[in-house]
Biopython code that builds the backbone (N, CA, C, O; Angstrom):
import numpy as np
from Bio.PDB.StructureBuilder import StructureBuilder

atoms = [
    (1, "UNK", "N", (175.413, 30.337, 78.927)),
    (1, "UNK", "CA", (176.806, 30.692, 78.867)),
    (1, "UNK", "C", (177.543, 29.525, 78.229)),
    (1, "UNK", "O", (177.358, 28.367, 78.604)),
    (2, "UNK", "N", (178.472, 29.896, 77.151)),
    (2, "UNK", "CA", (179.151, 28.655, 76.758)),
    (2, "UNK", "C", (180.820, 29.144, 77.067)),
    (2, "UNK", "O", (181.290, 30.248, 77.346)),
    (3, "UNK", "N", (181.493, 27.717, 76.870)),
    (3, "UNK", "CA", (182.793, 27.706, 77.338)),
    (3, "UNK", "C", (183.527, 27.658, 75.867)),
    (3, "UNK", "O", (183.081, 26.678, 75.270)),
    (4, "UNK", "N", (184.275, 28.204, 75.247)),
    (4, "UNK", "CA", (184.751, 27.599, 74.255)),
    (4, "UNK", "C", (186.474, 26.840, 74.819)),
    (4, "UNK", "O", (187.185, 27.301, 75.712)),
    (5, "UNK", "N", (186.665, 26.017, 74.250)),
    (5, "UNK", "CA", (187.942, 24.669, 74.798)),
    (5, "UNK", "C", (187.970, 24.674, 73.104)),
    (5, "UNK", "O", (187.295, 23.767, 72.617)),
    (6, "UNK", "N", (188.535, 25.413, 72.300)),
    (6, "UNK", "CA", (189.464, 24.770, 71.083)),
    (6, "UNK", "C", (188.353, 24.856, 70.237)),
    (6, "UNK", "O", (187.667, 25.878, 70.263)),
    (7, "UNK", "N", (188.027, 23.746, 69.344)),
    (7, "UNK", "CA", (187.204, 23.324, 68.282)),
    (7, "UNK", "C", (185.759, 22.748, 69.183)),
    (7, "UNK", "O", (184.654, 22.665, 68.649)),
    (8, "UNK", "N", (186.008, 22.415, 70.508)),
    (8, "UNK", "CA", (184.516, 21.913, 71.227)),
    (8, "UNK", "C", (183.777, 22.806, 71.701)),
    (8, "UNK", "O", (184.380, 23.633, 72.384)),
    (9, "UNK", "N", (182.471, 22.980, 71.573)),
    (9, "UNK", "CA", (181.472, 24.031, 71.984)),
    (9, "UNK", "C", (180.888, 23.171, 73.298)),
    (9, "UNK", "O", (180.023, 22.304, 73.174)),
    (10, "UNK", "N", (181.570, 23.590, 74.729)),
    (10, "UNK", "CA", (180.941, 22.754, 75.875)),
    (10, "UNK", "C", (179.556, 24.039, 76.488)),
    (10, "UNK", "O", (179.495, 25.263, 76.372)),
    (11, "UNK", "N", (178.988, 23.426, 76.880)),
    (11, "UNK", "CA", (177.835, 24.254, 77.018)),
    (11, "UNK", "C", (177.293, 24.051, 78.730)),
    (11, "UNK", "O", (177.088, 22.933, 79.202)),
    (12, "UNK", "N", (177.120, 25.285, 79.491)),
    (12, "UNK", "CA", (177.240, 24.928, 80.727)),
    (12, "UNK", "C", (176.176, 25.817, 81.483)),
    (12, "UNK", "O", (175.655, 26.734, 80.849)),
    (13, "UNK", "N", (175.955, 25.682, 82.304)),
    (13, "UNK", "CA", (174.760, 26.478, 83.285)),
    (13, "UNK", "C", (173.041, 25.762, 83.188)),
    (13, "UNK", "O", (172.858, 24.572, 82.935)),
    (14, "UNK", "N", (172.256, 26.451, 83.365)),
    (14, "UNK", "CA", (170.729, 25.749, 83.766)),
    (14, "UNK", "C", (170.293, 25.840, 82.815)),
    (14, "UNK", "O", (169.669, 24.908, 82.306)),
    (15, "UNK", "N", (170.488, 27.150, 82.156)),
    (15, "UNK", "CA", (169.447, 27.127, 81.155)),
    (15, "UNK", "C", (168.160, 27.361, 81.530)),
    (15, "UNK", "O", (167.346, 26.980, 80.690)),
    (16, "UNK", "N", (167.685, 27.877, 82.541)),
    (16, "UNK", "CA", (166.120, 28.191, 82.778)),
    (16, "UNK", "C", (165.550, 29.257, 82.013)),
    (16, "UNK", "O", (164.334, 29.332, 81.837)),
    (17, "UNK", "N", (166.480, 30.205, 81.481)),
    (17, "UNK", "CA", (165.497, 31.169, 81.000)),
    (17, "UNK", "C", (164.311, 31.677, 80.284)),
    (17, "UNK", "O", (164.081, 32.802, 80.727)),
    (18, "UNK", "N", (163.489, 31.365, 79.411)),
    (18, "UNK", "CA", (162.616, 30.888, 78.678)),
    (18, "UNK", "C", (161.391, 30.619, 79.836)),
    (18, "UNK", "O", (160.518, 31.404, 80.203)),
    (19, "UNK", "N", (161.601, 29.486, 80.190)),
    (19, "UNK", "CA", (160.485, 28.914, 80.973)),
    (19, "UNK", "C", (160.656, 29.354, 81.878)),
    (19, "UNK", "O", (159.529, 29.359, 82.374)),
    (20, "UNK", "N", (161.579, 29.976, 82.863)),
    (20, "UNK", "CA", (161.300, 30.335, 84.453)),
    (20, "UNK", "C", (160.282, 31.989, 84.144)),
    (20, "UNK", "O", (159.324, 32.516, 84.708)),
    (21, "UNK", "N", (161.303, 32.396, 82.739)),
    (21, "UNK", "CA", (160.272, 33.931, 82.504)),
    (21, "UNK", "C", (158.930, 33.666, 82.322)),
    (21, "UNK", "O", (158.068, 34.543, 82.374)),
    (22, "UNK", "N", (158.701, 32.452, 82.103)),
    (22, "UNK", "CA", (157.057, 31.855, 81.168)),
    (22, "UNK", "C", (156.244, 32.066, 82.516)),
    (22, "UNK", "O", (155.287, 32.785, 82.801)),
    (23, "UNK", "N", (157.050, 31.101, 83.270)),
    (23, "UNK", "CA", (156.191, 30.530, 84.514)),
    (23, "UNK", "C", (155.731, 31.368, 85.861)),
    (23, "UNK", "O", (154.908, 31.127, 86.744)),
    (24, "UNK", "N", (156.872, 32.741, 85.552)),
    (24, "UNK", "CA", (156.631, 33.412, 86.460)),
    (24, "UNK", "C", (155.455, 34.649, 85.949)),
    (24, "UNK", "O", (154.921, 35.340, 86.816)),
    (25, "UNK", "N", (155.103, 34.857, 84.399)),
    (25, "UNK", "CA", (154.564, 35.475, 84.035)),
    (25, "UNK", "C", (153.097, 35.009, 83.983)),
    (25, "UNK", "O", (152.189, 35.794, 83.713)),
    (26, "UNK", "N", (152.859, 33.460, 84.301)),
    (26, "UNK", "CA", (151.736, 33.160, 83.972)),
    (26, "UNK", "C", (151.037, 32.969, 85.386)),
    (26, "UNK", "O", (149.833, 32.994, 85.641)),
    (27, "UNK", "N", (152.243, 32.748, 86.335)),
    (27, "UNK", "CA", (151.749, 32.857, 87.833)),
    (27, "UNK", "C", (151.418, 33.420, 88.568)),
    (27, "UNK", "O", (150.914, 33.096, 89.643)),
    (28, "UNK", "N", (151.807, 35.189, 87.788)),
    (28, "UNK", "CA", (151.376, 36.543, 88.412)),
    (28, "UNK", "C", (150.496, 36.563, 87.900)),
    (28, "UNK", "O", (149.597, 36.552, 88.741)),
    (29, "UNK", "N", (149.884, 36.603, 86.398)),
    (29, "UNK", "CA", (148.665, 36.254, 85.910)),
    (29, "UNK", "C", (147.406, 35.486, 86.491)),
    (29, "UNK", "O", (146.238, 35.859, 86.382)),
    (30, "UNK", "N", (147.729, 34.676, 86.942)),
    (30, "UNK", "CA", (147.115, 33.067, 87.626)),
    (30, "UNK", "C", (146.839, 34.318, 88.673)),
    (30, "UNK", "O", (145.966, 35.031, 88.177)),
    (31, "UNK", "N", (147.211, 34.747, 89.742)),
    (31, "UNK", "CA", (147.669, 35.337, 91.125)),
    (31, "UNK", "C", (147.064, 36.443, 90.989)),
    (31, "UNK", "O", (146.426, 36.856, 91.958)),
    (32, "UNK", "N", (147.093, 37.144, 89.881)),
    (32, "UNK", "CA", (145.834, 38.531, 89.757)),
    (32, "UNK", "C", (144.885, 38.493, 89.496)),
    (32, "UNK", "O", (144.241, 39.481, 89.849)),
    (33, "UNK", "N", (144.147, 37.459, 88.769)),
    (33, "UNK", "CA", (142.981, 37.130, 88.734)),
    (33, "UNK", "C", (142.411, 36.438, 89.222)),
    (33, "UNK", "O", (141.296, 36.137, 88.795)),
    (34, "UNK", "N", (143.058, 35.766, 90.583)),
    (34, "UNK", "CA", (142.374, 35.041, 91.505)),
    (34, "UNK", "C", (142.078, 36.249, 91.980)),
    (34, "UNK", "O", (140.889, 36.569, 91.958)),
    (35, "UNK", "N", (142.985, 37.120, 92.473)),
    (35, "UNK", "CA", (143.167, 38.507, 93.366)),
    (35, "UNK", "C", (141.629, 39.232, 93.454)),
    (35, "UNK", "O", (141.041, 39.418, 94.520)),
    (36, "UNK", "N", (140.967, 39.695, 91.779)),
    (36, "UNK", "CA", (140.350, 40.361, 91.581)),
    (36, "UNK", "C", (139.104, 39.656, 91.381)),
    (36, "UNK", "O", (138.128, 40.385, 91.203)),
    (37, "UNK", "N", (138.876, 38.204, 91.366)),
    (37, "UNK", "CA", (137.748, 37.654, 91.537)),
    (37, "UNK", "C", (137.317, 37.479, 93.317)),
    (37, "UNK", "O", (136.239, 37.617, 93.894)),
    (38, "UNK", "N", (138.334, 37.211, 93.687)),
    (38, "UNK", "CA", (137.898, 37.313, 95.505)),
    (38, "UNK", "C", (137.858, 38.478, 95.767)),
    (38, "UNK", "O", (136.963, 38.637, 96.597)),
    (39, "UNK", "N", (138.533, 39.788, 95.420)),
    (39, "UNK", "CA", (137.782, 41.159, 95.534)),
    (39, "UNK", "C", (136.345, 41.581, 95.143)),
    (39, "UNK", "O", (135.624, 42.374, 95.749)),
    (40, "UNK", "N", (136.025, 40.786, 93.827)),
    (40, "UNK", "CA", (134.375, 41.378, 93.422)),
    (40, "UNK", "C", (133.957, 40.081, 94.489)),
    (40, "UNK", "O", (133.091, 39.772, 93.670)),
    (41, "UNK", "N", (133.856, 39.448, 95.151)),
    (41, "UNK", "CA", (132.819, 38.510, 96.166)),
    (41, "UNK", "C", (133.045, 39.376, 97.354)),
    (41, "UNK", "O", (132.087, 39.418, 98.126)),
    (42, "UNK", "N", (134.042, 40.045, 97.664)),
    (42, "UNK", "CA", (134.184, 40.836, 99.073)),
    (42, "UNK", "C", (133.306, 42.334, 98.855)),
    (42, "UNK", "O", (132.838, 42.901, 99.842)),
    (43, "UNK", "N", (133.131, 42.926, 97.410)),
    (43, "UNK", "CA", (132.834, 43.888, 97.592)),
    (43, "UNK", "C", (130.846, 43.691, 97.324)),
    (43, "UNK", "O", (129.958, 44.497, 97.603)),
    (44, "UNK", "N", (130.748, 42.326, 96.705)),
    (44, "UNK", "CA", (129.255, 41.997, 96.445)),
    (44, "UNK", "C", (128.617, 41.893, 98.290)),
    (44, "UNK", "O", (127.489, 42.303, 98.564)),
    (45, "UNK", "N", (129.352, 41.422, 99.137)),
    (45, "UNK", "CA", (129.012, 41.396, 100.219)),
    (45, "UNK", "C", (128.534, 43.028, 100.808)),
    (45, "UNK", "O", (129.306, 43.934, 100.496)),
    (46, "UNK", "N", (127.681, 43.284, 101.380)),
    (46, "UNK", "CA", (127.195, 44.495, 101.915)),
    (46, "UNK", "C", (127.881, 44.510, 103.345)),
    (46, "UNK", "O", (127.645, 43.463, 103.947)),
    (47, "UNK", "N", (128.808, 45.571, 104.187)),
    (47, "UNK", "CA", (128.479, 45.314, 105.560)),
    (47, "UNK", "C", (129.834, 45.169, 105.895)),
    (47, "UNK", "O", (130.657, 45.092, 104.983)),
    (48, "UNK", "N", (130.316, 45.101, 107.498)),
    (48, "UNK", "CA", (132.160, 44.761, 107.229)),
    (48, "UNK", "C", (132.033, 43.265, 107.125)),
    (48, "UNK", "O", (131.034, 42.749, 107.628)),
    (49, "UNK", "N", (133.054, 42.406, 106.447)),
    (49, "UNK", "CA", (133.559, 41.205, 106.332)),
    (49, "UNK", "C", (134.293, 40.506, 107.676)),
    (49, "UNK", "O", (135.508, 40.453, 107.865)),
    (50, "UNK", "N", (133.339, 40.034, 108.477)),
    (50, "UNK", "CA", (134.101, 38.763, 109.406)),
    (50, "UNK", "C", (134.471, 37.363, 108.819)),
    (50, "UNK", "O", (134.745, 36.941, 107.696)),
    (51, "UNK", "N", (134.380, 36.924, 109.842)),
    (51, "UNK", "CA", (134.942, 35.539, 109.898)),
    (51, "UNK", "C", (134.261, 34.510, 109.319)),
    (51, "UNK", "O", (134.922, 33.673, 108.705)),
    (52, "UNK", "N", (132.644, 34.355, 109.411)),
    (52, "UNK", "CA", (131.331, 33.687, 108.700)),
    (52, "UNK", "C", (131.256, 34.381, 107.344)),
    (52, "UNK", "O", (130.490, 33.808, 106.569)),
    (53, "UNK", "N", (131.804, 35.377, 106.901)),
    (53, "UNK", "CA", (131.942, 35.334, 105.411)),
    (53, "UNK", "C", (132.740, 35.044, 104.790)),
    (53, "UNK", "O", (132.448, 34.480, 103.736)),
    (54, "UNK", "N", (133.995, 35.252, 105.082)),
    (54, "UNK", "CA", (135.101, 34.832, 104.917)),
    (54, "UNK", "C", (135.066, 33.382, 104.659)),
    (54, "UNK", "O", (135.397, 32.958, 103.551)),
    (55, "UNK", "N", (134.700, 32.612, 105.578)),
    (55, "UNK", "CA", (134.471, 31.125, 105.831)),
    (55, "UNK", "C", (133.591, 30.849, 104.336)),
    (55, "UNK", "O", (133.964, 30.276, 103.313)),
    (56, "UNK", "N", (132.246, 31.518, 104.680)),
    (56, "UNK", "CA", (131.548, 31.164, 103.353)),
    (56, "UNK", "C", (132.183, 31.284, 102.045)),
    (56, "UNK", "O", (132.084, 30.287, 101.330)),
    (57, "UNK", "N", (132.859, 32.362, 101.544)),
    (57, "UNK", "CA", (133.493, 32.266, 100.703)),
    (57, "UNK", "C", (134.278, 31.238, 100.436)),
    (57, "UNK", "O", (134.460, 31.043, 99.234)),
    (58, "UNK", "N", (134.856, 30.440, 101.250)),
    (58, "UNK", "CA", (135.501, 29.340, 100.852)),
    (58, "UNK", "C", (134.913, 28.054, 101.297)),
    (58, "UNK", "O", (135.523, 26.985, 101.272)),
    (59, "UNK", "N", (134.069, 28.166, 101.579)),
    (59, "UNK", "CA", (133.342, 26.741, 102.009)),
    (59, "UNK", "C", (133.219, 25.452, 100.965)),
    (59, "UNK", "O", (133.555, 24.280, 101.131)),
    (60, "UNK", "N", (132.621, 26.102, 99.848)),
    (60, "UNK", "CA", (132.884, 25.226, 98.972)),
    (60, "UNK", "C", (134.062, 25.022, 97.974)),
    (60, "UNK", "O", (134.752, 25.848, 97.376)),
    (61, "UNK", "N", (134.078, 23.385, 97.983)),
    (61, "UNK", "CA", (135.260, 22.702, 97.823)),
    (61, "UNK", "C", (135.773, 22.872, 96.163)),
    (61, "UNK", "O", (136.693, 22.233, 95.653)),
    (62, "UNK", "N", (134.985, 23.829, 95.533)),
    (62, "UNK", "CA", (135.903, 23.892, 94.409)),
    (62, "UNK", "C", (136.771, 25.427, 94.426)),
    (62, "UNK", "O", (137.684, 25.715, 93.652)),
    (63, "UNK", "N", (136.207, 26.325, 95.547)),
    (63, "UNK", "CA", (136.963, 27.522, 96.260)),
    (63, "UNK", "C", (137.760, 26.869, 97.011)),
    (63, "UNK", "O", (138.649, 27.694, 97.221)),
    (64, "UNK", "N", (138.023, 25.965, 97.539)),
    (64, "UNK", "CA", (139.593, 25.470, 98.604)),
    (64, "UNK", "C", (140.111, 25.386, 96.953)),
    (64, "UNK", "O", (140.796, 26.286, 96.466)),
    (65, "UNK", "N", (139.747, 24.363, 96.296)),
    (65, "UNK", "CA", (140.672, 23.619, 95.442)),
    (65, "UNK", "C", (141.332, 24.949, 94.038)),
    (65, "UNK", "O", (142.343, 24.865, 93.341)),
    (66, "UNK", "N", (140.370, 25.945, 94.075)),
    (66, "UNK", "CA", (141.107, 27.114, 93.047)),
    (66, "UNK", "C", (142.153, 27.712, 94.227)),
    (66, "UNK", "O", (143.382, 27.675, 94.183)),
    (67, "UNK", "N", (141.351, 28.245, 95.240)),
    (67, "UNK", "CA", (142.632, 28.905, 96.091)),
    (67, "UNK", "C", (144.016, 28.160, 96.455)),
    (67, "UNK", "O", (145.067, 28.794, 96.545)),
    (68, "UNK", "N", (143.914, 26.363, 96.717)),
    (68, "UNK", "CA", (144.762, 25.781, 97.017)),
    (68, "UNK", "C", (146.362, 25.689, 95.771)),
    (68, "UNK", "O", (147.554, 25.519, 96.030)),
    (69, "UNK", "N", (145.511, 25.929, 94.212)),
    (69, "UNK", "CA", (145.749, 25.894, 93.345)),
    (69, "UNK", "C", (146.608, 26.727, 92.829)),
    (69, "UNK", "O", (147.534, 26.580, 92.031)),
    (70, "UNK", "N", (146.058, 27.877, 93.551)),
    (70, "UNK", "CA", (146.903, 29.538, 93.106)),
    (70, "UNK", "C", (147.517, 29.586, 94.431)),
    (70, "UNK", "O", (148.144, 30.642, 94.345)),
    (71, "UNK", "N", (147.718, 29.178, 95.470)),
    (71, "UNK", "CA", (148.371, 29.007, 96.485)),
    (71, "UNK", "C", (149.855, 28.042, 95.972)),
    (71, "UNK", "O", (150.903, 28.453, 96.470)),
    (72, "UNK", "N", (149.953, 26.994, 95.164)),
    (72, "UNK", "CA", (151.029, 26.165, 94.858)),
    (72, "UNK", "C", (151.299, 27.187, 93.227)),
    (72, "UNK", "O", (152.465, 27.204, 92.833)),
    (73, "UNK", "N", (150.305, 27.927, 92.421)),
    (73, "UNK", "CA", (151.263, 28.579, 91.596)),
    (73, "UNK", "C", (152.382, 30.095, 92.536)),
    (73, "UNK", "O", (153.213, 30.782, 91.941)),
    (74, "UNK", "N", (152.123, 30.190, 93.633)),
    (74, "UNK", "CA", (152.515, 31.103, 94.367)),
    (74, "UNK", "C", (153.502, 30.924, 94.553)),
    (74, "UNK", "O", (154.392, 31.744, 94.327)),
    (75, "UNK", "N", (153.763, 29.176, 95.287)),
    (75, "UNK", "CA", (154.859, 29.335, 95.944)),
    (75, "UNK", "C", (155.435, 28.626, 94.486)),
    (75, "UNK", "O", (156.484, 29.242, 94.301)),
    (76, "UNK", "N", (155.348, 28.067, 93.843)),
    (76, "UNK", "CA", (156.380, 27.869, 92.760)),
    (76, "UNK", "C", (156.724, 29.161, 92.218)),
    (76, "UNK", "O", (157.818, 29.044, 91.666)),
    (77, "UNK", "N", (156.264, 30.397, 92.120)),
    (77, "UNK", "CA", (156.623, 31.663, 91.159)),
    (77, "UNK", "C", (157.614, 32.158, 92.810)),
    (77, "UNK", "O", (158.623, 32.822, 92.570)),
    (78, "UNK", "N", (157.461, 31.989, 93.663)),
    (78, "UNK", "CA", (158.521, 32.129, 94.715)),
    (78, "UNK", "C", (159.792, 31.469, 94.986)),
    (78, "UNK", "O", (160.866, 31.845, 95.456)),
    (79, "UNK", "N", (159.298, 30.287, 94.507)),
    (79, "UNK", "CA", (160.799, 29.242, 94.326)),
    (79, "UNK", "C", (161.787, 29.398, 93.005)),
    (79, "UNK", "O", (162.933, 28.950, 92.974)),
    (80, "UNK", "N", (160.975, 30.298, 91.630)),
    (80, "UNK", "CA", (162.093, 30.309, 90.817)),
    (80, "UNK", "C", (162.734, 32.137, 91.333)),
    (80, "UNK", "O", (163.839, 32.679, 91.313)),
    (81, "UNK", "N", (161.769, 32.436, 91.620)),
    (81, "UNK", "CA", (162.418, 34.390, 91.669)),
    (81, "UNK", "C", (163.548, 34.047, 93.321)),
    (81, "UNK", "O", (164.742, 34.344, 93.264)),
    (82, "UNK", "N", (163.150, 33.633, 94.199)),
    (82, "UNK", "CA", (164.396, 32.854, 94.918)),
    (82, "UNK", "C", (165.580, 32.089, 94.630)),
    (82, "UNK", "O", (166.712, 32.060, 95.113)),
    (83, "UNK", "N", (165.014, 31.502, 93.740)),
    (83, "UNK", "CA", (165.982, 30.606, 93.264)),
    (83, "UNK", "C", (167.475, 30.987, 92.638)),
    (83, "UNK", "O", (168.606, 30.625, 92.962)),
    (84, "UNK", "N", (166.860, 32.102, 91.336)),
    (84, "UNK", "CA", (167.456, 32.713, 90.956)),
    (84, "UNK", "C", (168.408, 33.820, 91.714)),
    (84, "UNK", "O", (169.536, 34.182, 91.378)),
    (85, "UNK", "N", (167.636, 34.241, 92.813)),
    (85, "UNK", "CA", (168.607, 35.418, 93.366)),
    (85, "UNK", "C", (169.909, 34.391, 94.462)),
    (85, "UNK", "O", (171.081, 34.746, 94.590)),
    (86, "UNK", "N", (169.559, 33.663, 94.841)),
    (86, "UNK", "CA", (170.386, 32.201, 95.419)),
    (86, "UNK", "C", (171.445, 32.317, 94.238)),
    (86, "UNK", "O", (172.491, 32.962, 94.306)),
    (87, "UNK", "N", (171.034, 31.638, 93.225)),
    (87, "UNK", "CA", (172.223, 31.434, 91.912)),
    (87, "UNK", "C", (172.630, 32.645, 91.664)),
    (87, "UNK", "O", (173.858, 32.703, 91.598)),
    (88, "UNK", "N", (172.009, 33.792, 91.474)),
    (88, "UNK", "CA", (172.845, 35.276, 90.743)),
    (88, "UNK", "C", (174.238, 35.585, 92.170)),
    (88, "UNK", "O", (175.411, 35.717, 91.822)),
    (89, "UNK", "N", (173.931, 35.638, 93.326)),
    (89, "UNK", "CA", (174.405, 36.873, 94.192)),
    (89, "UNK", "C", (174.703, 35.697, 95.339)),
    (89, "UNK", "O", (174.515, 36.449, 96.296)),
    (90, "UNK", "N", (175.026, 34.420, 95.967)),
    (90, "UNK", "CA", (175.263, 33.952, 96.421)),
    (90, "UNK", "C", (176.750, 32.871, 95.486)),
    (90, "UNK", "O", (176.356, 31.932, 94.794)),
    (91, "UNK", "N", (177.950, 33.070, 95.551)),
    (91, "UNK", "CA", (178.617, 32.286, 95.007)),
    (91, "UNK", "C", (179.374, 31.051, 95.599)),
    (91, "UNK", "O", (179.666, 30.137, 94.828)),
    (92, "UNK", "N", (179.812, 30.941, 97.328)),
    (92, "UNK", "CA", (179.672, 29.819, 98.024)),
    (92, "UNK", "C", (179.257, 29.036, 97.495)),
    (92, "UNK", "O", (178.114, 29.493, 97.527)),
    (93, "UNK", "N", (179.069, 27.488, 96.574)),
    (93, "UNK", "CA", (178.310, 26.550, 96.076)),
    (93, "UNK", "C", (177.260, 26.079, 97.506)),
    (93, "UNK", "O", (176.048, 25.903, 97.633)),
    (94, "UNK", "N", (178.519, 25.991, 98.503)),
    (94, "UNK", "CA", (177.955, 24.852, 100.002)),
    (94, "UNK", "C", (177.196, 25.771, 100.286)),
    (94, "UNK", "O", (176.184, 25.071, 100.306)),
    (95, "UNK", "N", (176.763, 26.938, 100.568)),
    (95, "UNK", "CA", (176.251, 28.215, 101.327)),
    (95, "UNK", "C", (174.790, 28.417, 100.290)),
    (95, "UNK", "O", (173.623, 28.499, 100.672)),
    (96, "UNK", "N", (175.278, 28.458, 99.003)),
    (96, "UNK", "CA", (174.126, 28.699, 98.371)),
    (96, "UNK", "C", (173.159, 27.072, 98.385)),
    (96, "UNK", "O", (171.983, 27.169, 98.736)),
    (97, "UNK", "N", (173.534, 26.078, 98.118)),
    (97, "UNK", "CA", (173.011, 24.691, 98.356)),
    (97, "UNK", "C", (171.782, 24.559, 99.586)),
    (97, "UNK", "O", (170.685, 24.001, 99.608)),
    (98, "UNK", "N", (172.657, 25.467, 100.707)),
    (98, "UNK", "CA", (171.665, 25.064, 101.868)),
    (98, "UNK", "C", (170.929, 26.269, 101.839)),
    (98, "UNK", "O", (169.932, 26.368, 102.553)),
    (99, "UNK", "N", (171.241, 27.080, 101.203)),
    (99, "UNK", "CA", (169.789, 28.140, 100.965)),
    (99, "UNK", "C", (168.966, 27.740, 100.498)),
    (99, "UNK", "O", (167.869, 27.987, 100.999)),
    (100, "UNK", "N", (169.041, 26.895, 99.270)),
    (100, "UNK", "CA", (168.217, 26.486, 98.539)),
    (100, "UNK", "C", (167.483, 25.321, 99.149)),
    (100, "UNK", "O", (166.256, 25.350, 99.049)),
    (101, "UNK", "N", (168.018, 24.343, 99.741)),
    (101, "UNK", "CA", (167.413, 23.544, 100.352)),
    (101, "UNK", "C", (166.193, 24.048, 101.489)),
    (101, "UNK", "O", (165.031, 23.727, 101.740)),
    (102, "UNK", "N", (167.275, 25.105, 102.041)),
    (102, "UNK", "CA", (166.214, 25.518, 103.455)),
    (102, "UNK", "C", (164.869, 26.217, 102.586)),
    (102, "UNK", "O", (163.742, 25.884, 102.952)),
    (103, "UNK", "N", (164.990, 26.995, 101.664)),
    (103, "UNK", "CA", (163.740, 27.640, 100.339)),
    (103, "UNK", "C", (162.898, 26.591, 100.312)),
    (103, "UNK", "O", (161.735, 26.648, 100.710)),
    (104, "UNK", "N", (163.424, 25.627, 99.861)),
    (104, "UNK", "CA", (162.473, 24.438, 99.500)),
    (104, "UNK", "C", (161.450, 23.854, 100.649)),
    (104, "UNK", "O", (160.237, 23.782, 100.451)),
    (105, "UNK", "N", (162.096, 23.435, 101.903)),
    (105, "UNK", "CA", (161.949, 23.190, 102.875)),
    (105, "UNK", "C", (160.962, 24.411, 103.627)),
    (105, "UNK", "O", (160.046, 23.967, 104.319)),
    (106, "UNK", "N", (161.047, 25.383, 103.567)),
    (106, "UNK", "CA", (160.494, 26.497, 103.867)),
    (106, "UNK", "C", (159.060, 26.560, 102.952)),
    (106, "UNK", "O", (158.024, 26.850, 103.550)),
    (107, "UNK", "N", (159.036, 26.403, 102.128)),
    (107, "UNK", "CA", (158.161, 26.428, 101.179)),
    (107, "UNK", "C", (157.012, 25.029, 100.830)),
    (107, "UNK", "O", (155.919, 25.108, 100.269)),
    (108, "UNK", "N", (157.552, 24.053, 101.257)),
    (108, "UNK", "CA", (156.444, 23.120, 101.486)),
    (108, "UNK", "C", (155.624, 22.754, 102.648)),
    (108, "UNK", "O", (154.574, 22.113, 102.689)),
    (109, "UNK", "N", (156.594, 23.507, 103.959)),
    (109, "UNK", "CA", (156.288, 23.596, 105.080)),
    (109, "UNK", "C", (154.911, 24.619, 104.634)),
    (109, "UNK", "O", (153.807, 24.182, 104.958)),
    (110, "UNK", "N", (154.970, 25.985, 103.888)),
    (110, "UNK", "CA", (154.231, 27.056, 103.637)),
    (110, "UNK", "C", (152.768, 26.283, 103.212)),
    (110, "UNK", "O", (151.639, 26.521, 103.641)),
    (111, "UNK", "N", (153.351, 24.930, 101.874)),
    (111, "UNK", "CA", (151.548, 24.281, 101.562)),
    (111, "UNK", "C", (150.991, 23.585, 102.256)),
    (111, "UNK", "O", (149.772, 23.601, 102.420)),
    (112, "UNK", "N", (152.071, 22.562, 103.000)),
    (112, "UNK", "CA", (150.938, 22.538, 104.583)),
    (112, "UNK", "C", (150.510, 23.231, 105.181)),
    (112, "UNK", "O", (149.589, 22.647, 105.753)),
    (113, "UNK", "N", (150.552, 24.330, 105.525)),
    (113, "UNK", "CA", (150.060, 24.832, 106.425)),
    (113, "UNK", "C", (148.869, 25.483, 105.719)),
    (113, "UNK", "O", (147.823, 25.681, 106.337)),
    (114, "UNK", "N", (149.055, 25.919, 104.046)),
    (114, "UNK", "CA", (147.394, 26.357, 103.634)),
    (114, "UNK", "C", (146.349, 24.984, 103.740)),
    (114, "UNK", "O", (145.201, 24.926, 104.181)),
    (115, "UNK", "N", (147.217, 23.919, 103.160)),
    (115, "UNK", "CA", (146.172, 23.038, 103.348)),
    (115, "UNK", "C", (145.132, 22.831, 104.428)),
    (115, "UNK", "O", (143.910, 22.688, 104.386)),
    (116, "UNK", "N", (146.279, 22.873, 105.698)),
    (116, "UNK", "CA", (145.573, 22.916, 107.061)),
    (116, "UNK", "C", (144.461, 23.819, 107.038)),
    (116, "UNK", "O", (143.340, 23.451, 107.388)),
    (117, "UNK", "N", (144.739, 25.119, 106.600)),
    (117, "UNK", "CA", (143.739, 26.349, 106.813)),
    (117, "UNK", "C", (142.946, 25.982, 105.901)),
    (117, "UNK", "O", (141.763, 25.923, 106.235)),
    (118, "UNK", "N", (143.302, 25.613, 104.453)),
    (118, "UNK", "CA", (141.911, 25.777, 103.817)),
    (118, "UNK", "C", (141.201, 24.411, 103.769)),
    (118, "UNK", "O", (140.476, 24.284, 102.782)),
    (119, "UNK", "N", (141.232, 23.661, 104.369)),
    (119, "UNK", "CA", (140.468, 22.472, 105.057)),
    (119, "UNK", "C", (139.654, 22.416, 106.407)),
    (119, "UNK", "O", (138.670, 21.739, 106.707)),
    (120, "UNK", "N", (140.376, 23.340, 107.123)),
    (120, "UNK", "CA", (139.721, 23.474, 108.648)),
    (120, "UNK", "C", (138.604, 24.222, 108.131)),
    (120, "UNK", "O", (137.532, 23.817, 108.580)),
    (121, "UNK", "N", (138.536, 25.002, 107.481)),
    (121, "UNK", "CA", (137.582, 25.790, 107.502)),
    (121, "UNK", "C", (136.168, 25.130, 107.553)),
    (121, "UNK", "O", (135.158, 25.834, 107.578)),
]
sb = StructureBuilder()
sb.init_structure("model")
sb.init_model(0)
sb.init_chain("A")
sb.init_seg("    ")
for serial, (resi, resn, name, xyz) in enumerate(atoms, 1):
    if name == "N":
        sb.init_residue(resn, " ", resi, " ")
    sb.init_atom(name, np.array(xyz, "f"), 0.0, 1.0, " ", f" {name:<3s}", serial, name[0])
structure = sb.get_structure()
C-alpha cells in the first residue's frame, strides 16, 4: 500500500507478500510429503499399528531429525497464516500485538514439546 503526500511516494506496510505465499506453499508441500511417506511405512507394516511400531518408525535419528524438521516448517506455515489473520481482522494495534506475541509464545512452547516427544522416544 502506498501513501501518496504531494510529489513523495512514502511507502508503508510489511510487504510480506511474495515470500509469505512462497513459504506457505512450500511448507504444505514439505508437510504432504512427509504425510505420504509416513503413510507408505504404516501401510508396509502388516497388522494394527501400536506403540512398538510407531516407536520404531522413529527410532532412528535421521526420522526424529526429518519429522522434527517438518514439525518447525509447520509451525512457521502457522505463524505466517496467523499472523496474517492477526494483521487483516484485528485492528486494536495493543490487542493485536499481544496476540501475536501470545502466537509466538504458543508456538515455541508447541517445539518443545515435539522435541520432548520425539527424543523420549
Amino acid at each position: 500500500m502506498a501513501v501518496n503526500y504531494g510529489s513523495k511516494r512514502v511507502v508503508v506496510g510489511a510487504h510480506y507478500g511474495l515470500r509469505d505465499w512462497l513459504a506457505q506453499r512450500v511448507t504444505a508441500v514439505l508437510m504432504a510429503l512427509f504425510t505420504i511417506a509416513l503413510l507408505a511405512q504404516v501401510i508396509l507394516f502388516k497388522g494394527p499399528i501400536g506403540y512398538d511400531k510407531w516407536a520404531g518408525i522413529f527410532s532412528q535419528q535421521w526420522m526424529k531429525f526429518l519429522t522434527f524438521a517438518v514439525i518447525i516448517a509447520m509451525l512457521y506455515h502457522v505463524w505466517v497464516g496467523v499472523r496474517d489473520i492477526w494483521m487483516d481482522y484485528v485492528k486494536p494495534v495493543s490487542i493485536r500485538l499481544s496476540l501475536q506475541v501470545f502466537s509466538i509464545v504458543w508456538l515455541v512452547g508447541c517445539a518443545g514439546w515435539a522435541i520432548q516427544v520425539l527424543w523420549r522416544l
